[in-house]
VOBA-1610 file (N, C-alpha, C; in pm, whole numbers, padded with zeros to 5 digits, always signed):
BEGIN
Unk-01190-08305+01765Unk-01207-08450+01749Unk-01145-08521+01867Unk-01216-08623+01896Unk-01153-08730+01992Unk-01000-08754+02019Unk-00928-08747+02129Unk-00808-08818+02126Unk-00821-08942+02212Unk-00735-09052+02131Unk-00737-09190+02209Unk-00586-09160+02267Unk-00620-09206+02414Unk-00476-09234+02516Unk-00413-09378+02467Unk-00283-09375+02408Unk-00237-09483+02427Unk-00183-09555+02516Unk-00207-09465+02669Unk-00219-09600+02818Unk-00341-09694+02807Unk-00407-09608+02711Unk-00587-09705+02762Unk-00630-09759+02631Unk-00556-09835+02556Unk-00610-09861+02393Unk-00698-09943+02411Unk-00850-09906+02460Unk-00977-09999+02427Unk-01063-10013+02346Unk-01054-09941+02206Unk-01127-09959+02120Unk-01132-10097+02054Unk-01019-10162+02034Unk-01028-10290+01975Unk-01052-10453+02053Unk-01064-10383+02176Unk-01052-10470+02221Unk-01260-10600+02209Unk-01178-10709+02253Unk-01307-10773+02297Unk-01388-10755+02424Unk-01533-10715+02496Unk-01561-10670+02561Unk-01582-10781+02677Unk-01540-10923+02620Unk-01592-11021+02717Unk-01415-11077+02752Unk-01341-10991+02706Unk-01204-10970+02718Unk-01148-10980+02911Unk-01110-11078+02938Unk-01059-11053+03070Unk-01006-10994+03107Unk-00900-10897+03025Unk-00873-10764+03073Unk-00969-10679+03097Unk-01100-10674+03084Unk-01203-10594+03069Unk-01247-10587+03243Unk-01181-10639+03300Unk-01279-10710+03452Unk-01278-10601+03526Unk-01339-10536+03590Unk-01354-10411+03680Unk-01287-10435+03829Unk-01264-10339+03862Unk-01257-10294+04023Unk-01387-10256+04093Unk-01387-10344+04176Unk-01484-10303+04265Unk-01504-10194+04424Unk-01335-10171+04440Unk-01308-10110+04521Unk-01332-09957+04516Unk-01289-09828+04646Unk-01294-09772+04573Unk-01180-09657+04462Unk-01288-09622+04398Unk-01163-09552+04276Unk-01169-09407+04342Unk-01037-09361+04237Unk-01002-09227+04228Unk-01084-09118+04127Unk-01106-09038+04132Unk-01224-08970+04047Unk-01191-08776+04059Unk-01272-08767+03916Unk-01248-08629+03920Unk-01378-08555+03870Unk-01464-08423+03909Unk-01532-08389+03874Unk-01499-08254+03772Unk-01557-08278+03663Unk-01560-08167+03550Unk-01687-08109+03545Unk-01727-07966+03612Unk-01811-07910+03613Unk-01816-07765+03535Unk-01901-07721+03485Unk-01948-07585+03425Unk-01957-07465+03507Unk-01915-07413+03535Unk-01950-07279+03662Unk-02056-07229+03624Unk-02114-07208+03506Unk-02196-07132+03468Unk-02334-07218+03467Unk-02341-07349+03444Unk-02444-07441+03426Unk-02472-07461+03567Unk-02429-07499+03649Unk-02448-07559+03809Unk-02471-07458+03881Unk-02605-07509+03929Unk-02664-07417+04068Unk-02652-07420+04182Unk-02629-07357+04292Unk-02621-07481+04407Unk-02494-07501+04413Unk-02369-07482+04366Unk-02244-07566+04333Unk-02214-07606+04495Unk-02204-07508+04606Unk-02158-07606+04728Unk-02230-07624+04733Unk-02350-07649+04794Unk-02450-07758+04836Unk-02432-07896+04786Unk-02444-07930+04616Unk-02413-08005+04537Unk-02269-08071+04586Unk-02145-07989+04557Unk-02043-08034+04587Unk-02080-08106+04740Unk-02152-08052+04825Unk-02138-08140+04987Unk-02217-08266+04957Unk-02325-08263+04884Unk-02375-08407+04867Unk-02316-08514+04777Unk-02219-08443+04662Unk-02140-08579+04624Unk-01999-08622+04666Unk-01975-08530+04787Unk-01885-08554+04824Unk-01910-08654+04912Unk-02043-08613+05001Unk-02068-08703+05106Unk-02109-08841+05066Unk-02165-08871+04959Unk-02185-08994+04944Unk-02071-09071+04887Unk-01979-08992+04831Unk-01853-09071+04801Unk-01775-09128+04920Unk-01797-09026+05036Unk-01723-09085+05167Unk-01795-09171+05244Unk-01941-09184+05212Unk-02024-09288+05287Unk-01958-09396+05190Unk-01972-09425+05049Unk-01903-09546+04944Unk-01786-09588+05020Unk-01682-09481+05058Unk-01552-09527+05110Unk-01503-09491+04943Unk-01512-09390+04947Unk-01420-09324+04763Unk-01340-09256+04854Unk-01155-09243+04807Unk-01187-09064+04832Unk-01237-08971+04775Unk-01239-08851+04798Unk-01253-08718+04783Unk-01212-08655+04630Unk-01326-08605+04539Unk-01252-08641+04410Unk-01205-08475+04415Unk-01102-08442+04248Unk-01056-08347+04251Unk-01185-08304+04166Unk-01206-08144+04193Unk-01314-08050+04092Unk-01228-07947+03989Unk-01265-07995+03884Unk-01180-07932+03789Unk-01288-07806+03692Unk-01276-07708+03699Unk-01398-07589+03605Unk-01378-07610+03481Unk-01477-07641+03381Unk-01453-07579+03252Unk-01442-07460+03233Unk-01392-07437+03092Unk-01400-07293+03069Unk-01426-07244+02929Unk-01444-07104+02859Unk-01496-07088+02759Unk-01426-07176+02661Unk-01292-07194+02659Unk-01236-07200+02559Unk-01210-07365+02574Unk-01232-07413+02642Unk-01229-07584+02681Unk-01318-07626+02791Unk-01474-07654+02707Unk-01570-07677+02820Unk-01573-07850+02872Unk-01439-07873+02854Unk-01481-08030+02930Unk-01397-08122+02859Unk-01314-08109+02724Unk-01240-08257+02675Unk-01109-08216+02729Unk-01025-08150+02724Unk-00938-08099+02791Unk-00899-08158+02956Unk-00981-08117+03005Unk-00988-08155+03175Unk-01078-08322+03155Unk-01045-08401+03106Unk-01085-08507+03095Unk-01004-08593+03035Unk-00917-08530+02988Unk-00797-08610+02868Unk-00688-08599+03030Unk-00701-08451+03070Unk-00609-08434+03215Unk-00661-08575+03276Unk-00779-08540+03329Unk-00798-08621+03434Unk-00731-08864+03418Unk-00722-08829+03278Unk-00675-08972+03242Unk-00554-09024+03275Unk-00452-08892+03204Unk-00331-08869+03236Unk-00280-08892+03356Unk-00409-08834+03505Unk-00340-08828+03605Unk-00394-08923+03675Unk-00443-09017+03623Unk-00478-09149+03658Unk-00580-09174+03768Unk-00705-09060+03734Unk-00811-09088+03747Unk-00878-09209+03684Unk-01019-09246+03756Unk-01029-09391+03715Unk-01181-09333+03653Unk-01259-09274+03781Unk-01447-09247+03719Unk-01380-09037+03654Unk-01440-09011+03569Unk-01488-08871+03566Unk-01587-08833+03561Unk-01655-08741+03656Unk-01797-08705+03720Unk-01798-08562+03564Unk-01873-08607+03512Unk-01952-08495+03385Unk-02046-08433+03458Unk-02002-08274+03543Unk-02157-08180+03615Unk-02174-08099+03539Unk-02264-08074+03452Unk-02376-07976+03354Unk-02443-08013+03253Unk-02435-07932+03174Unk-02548-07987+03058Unk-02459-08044+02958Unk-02568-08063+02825Unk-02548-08152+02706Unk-02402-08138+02650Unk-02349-07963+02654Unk-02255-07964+02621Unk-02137-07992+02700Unk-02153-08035+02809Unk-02033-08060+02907Unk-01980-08165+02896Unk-02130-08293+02918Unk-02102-08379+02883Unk-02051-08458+02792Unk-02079-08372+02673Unk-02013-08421+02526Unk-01928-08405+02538Unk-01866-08330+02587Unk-01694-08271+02535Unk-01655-08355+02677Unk-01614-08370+02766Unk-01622-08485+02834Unk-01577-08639+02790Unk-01719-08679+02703Unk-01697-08804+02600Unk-01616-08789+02517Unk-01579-08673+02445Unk-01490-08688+02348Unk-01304-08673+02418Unk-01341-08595+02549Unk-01210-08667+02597Unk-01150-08810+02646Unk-01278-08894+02671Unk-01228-09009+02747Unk-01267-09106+02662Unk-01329-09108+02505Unk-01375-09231+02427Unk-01233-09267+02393Unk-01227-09389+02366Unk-01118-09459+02322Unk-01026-09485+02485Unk-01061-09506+02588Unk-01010-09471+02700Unk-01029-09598+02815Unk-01009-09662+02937Unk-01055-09729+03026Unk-01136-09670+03105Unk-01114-09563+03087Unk-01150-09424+03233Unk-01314-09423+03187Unk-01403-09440+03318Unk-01524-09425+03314Unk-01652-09252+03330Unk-01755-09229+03275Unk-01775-09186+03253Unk-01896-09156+03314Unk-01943-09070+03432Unk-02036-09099+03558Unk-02066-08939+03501Unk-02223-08940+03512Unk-02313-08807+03460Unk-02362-08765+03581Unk-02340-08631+03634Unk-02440-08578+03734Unk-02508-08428+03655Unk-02620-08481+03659Unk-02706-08372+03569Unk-02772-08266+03604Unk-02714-08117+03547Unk-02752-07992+03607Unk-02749-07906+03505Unk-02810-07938+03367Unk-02839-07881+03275Unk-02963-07866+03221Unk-03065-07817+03088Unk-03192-07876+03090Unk-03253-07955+03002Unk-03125-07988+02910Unk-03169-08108+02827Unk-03168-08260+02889Unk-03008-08257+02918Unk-02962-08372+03009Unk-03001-08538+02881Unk-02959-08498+02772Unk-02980-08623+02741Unk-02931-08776+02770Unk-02818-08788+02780Unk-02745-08893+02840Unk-02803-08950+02953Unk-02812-08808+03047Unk-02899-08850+03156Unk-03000-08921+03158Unk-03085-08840+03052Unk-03254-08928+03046Unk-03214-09114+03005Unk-03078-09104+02911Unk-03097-09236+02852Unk-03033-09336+02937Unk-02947-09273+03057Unk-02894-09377+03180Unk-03034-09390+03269Unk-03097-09289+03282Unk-03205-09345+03405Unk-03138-09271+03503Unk-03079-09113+03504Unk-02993-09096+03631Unk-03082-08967+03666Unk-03122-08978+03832Unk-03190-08857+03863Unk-03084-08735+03892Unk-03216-08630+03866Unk-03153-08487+03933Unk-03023-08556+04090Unk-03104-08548+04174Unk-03039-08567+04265Unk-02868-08661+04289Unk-02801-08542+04322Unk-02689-08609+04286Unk-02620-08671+04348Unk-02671-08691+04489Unk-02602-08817+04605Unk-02646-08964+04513Unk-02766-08951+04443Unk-02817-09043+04386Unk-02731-09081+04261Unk-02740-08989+04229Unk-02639-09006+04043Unk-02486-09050+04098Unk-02456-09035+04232Unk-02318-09028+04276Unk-02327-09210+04274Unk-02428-09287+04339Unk-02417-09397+04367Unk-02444-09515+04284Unk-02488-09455+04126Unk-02454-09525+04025Unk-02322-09544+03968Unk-02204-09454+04022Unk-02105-09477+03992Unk-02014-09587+04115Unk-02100-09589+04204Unk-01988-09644+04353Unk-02101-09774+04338Unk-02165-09801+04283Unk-02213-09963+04291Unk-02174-09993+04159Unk-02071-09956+04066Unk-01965-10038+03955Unk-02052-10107+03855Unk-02181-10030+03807Unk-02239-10107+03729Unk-02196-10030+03607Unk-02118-10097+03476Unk-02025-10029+03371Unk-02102-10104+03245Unk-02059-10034+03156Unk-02114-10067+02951Unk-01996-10019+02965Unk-01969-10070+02798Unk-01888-09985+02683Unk-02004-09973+02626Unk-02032-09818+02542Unk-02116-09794+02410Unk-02041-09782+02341Unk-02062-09749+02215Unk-01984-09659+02077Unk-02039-09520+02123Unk-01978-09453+02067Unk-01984-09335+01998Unk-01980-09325+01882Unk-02032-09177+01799Unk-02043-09150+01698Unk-01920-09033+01659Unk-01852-09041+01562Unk-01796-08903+01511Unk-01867-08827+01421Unk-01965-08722+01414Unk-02025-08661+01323Unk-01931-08536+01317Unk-01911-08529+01168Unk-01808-08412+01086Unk-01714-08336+01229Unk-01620-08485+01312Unk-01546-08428+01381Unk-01607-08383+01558Unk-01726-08396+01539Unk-01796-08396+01628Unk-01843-08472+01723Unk-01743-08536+01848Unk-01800-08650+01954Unk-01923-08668+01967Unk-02014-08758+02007Unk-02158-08744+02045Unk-02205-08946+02077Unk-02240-08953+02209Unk-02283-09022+02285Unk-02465-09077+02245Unk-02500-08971+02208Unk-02671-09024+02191Unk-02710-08985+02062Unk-02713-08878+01995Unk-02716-08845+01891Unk-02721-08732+01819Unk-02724-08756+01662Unk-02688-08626+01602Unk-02824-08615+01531Unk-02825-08453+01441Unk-02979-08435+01378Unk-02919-08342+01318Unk-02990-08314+01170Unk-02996-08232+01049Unk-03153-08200+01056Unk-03204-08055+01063Unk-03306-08017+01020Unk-03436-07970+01134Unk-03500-07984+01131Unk-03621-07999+01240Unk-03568-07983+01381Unk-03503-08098+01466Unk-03478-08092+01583Unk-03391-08014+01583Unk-03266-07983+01522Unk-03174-07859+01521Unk-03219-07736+01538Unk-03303-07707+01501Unk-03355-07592+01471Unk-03478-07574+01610Unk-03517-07630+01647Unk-03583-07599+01813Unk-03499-07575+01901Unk-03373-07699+01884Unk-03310-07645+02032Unk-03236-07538+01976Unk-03208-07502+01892Unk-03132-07358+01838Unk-03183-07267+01887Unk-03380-07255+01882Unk-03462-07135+01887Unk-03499-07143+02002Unk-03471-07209+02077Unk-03556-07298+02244Unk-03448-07151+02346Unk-03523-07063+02371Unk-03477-06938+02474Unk-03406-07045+02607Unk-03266-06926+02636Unk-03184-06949+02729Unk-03273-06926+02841Unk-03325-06806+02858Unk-03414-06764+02941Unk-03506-06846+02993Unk-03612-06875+02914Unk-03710-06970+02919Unk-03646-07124+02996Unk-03547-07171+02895Unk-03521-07290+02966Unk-03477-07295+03071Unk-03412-07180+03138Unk-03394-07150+03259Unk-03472-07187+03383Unk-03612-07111+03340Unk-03718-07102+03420Unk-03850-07201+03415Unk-03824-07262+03323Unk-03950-07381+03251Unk-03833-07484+03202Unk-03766-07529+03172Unk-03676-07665+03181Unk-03694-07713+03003Unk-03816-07771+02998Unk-03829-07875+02875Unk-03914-07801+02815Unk-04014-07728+02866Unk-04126-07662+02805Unk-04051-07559+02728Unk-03949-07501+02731Unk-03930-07455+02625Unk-03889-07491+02492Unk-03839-07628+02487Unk-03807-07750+02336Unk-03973-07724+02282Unk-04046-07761+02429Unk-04210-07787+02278Unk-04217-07669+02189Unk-04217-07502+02285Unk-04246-07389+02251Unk-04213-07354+02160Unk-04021-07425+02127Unk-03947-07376+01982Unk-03983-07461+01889Unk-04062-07570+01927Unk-04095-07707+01815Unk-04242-07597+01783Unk-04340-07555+01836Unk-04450-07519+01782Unk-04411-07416+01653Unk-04285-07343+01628Unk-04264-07198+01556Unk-04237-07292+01436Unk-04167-07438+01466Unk-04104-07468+01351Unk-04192-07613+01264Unk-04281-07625+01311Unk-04390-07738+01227Unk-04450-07707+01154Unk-04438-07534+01074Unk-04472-07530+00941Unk-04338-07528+00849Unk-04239-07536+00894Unk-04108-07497+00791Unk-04128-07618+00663Unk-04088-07566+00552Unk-04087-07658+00433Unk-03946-07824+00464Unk-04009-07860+00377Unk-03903-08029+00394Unk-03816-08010+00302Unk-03691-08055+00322Unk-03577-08090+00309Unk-03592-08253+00177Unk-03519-08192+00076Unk-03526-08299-00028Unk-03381-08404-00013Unk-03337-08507+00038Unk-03263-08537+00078Unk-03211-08666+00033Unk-03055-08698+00076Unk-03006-08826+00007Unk-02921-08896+00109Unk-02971-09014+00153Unk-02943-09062+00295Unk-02849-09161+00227Unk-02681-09230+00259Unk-02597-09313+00213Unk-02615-09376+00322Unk-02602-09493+00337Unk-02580-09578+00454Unk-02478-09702+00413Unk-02373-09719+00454Unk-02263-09845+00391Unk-02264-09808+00296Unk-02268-09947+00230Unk-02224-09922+00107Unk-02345-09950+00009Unk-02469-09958+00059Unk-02584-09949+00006Unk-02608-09831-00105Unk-02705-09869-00216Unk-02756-09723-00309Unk-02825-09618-00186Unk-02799-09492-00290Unk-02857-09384-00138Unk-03021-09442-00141Unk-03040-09372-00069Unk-03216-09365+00010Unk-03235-09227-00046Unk-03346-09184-00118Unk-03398-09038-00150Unk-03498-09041-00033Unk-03558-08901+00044Unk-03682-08900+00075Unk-03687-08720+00111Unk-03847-08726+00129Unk-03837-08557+00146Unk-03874-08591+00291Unk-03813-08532+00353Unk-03870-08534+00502Unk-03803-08378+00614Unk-03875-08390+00734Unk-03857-08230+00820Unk-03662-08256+00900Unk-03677-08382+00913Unk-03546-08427+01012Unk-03532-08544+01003Unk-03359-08537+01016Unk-03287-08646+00997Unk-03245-08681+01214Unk-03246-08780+01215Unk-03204-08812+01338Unk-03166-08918+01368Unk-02963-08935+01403Unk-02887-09044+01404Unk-02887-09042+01514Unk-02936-09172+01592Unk-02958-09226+01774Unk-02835-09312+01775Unk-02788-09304+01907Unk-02690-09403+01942Unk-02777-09481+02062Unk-02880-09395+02125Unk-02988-09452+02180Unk-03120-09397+02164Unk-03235-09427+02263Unk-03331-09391+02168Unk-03425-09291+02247Unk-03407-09252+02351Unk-03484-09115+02429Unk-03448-08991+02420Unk-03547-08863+02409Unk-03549-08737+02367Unk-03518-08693+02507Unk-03525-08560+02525Unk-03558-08463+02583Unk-03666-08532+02660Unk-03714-08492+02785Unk-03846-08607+02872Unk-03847-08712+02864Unk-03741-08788+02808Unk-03791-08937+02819Unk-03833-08974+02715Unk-03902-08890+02610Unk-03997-08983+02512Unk-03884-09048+02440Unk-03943-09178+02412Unk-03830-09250+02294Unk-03892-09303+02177Unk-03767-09192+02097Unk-03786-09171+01973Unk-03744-09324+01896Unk-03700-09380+01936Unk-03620-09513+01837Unk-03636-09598+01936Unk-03730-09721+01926Unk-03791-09794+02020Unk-03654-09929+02016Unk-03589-09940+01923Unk-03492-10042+01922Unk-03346-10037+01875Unk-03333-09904+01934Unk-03138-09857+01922Unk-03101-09935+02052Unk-02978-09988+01995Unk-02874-10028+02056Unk-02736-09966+02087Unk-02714-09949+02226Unk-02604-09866+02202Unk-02442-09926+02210Unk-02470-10072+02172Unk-02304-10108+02190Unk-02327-10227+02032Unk-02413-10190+01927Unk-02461-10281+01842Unk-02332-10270+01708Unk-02248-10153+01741Unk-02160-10075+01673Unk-02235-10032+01520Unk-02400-10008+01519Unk-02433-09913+01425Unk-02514-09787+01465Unk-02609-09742+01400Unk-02666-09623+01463Unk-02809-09630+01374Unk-02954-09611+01477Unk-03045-09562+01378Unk-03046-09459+01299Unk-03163-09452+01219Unk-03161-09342+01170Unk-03268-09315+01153Unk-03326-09205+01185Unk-03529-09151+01186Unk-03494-09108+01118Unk-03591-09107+01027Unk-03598-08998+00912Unk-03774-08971+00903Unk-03791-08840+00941Unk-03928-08783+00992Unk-03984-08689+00872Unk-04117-08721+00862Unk-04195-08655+00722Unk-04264-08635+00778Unk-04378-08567+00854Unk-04469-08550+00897Unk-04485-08401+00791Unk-04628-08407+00707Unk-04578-08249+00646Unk-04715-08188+00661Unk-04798-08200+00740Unk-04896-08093+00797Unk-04899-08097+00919Unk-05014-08023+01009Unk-05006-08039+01159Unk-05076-08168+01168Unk-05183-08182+01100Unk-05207-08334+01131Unk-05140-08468+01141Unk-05028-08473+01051Unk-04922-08575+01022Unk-04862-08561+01158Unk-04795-08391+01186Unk-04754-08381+01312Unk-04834-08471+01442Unk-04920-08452+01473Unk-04987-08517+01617Unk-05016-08673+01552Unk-05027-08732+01473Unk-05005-08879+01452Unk-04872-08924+01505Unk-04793-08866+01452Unk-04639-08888+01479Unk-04613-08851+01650Unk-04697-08781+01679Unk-04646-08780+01802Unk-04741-08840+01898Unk-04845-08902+01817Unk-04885-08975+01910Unk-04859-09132+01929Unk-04802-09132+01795Unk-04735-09313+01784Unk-04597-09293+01828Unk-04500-09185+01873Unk-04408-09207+01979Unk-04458-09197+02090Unk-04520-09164+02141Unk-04581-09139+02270Unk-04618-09274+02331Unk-04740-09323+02253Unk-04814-09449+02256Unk-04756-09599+02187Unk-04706-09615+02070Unk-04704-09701+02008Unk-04538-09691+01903Unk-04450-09708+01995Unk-04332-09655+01959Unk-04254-09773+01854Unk-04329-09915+01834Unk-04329-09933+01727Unk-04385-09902+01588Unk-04448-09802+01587Unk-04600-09851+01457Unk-04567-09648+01479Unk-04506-09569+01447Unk-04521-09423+01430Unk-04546-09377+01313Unk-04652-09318+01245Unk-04683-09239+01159Unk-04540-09178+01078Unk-04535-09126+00984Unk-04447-09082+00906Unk-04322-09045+00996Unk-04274-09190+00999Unk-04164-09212+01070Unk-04052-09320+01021Unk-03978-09309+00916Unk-03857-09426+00871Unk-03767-09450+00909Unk-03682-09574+01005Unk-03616-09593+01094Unk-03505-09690+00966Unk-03379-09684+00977Unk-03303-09745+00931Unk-03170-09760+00996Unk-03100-09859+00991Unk-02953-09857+01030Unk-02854-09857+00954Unk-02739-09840+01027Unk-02620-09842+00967Unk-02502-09784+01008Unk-02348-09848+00926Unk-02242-09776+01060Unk-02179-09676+01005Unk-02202-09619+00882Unk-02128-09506+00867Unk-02268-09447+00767Unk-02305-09324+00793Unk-02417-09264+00759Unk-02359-09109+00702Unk-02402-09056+00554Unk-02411-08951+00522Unk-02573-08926+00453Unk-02613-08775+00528Unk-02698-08739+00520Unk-02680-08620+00385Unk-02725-08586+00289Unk-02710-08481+00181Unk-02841-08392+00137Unk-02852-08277+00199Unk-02962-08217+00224Unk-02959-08067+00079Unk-03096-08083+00014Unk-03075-07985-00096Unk-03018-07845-00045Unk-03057-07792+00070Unk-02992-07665+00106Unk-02977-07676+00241Unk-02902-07550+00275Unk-02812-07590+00450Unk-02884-07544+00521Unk-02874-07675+00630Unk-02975-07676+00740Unk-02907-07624+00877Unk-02973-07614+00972Unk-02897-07635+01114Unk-02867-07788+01138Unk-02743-07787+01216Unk-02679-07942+01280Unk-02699-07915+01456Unk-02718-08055+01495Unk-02661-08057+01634Unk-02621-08224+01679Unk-02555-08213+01738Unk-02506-08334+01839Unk-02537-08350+01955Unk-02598-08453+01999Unk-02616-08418+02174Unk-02675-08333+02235Unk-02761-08252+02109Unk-02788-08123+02202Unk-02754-08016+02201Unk-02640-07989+02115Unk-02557-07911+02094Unk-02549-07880+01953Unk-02589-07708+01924Unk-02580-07687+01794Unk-02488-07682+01765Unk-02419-07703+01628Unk-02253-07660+01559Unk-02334-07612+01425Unk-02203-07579+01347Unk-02238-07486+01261Unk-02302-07565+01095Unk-02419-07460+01003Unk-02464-07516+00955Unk-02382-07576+00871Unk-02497-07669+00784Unk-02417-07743+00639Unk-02572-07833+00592Unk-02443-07861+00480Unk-02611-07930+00344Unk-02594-08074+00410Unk-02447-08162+00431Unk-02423-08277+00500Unk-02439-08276+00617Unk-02462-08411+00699Unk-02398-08468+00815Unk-02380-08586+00804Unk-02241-08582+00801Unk-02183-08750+00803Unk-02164-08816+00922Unk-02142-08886+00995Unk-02136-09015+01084Unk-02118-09111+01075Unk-02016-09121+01123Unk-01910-09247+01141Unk-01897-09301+01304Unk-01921-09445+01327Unk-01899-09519+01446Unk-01772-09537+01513Unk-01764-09510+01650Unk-01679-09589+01690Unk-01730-09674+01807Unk-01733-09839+01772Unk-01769-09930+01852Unk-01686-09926+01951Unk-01784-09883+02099Unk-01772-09985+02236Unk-01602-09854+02299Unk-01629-09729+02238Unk-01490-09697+02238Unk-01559-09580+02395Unk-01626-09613+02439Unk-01695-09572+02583Unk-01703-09628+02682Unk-01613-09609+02750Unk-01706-09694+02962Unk-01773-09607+03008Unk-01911-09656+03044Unk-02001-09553+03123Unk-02062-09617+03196Unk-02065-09530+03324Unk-02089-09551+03475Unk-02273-09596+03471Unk-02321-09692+03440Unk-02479-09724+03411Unk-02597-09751+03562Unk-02716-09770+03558Unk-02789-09859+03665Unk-02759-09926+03627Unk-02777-10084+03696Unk-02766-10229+03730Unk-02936-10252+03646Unk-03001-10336+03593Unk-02893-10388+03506Unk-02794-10341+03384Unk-02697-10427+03391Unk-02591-10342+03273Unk-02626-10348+03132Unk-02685-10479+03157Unk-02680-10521+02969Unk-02836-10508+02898Unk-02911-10443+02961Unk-03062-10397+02915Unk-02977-10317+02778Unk-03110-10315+02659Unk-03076-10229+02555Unk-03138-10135+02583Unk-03238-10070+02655Unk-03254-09960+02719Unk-03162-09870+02854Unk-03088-09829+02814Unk-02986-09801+02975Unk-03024-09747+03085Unk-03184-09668+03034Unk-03235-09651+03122Unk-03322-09719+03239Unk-03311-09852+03180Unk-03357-09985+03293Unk-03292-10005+03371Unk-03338-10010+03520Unk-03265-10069+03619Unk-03268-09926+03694Unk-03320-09815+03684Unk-03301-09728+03755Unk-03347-09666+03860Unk-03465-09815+03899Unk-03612-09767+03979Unk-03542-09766+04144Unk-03456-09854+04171Unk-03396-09841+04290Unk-03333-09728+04348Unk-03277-09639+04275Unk-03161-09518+04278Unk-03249-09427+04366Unk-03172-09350+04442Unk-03252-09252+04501Unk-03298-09270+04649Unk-03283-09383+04672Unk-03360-09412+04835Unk-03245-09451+04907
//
C-alpha cells in the first residue's frame, strides 16, 4: 500500500492553493528503470540524458528495480533525497509501483515508456521516443489526478474483475515481445466465449446494482491498450471513478460493443457506465483481478477506494483537458 511522506502532505490540500505554484526552472530528477523491461538501455539512457542537458536539467540519478521492489521503494528513496521529477522507465508494472511510491507526495511523476501495454502512457499522449517523453517533463506542464486504492493495490488508470483480467493474464510474454498489442486481441479471442459473472456492484452509499455481465472495469481515465477509449467521459482529478460494466454475451453482442467503442464511444452496445468514489464489486465466484495492467491475485471482490488529486504528473500542455492525452500533437519534433 501507498506511503504518504510527511515532507510533502498534498492530499488535502486545495489545488488552486498557492502553495501549489510550480518551478519552472530546472529540477533535480531520478530515473527508476526495469533492467529487464528496457531495451536499448544505453542508447536510451544517451537520449534522455541529452535532452535533459539541452533543457539545462542536470543529469538525473538511474536507480534499477528489482525482483523484490520493482519501483515504490526507489521512489519513496528518490523523495527522501529530494528529488523533484521521477522518470518511471518500463512497463505497466513499473509504473504502478512508482505511483504508489510518490501518491500523496509533491514529487512529480514523468513516464518514459518501454513496456507493451504502457497504459498511462497511452492516457498522457507520451510517445515511444524518449528525448520526446523527456520534454514533457522539462516544459512543466503538471495535474494532480487521484488515484485509486484497490484491495491495497495503487493504480493510476484502472482496475478490472473478470474479462480484461483474464487476457492480459493469458496475453504470451513471448508474443508480446515480438507483436506488442496484438497479443491482448489474441488472448481476448480465447476468452469471448467464457460464461458471465452474476454480480453485485455497491457504489456509496447507494442500494447495490445486480447485473450479469463478462467485466467489471474501474477507469480513473478512459483509454485501453491502443488508444481505444473505453469511458468516453472519465475524469481523472473528478475524485470519483467510472465504472463499465460489460455484458456482451455472444460474439455478436461482442463486435457491437466493439464497434460502438471504436466508433461511437458515447452510444456502446451492452455497455453500463456508472460512477462513484468508493466502489465494491461482489462476483458469484473468483475471478482474475488486475490493476494497471497488472495481474494480482484472484478473489470474488474488488473494492476501490479514491484518493483525490493525491498525484503530480508530468502531462502535455494542455494541462486541464479531461482527456490527458490532448495536447500531445506537438511532442516529438
Amino acid at each position: 500500500m501507498s506511503t504518504t511522506s510527511p515532507a510533502h502532505p498534498a492530499d488535502d490540500r486545495d489545488p488552486g492553493d498557492a502553495s501549489l505554484a510550480r518551478d519552472t526552472g530546472p529540477l533535480r530528477s531520478v530515473v527508476v528503470y526495469n533492467p529487464v523491461r528496457v531495451d536499448g538501455l544505453e542508447e536510451r539512457r544517451a537520449a534522455v540524458e541529452a535532452a535533459l542537458t539541452e533543457a539545462g536539467w542536470p543529469l538525473p540519478e538511474w536507480v534499477e528495480t528489482t525482483e523484490d521492489d520493482p519501483g515504490a521503494g526507489q521512489a519513496r528513496r528518490a523523495v527522501e533525497d529530494g528529488a523533484q521529477v521521477v522518470f518511471a522507465c518500463g512497463g505497466d508494472g513499473t509504473v504502478r509501483s512508482c505511483i504508489e511510491g510518490l501518491a500523496g507526495t509533491d514529487v512529480a511523476l514523468a513516464v518514459l515508456p518501454a513496456g507493451t501495454g504502457n497504459l498511462l502512457a497511452a492516457n498522457l499522449g507520451v510517445p515511444d521516443d524518449p528525448a520526446a517523453a523527456v520534454q514533457i517533463a522539462t516544459e512543466h506542464g503538471r495535474r494532480r489526478i487521484d488515484v485509486g486504492e484497490a484491495d491495497g493495490h495503487t493504480f493510476a488508470v484502472m482496475a478490472g474483475i473478470g474479462f480484461d483480467a483474464a487476457l492480459l493474464d493469458d496475453a504470451s510474454t513471448a508474443l508480446k515481445a515480438k507483436a506488442g498489442s496484438i497479443a491482448y486481441v489474441l488472448s481476448a479471442l480465447t476468452h469471448l466465449r467464457d460464461r458471465s459473472m452474476h454480480l453485485e456492484i455497491h457504489l456509496d452509499d447507494q442500494p447495490p446494482v445486480r447485473r450479469r455481465a463478462r467485466s467489471v472495469i474501474i477507469g480513473n481515465v478512459g483509454r485501453l491498450q491502443g488508444g481505444v477509449r473505453l469511458l468516453a467521459d472519465a475524469e481523472p482529478d473528478n475524485g470519483q471513478m467510472d465504472v463499465a460494466v460489460l455484458a456482451p454475451r455472444t460474439l455478436g453482442h461482442w463486435v457491437q460493443t466493439a464497434w460502438g467503442v471504436l466508433r461511437h464511444p458515447h452510444r456502446v452496445a451492452h455497455l453500463d457506465v456508472l460512477r462513484a468514489s468508493r466502489i465494491t464489486v461482489v462476483s458469484d465466484r473468483e475471478e482474475r483481478r488486475q490493476v494497471d495492467g497488472d495481474v494480482i491475485e484472484p478473489g470474488r471482490t474488488l473494492t476501490v477506494t479514491i484518493r483525490p488529486q493525491a498525484l503530480e504528473l508530468c502531462v502535455p500542455r494542455p494541462e486541464r483537458s479531461p482527456d490527458l492525452a490532448e495536447g500531445s500533437e506537438h511532442l516529438g519534433g
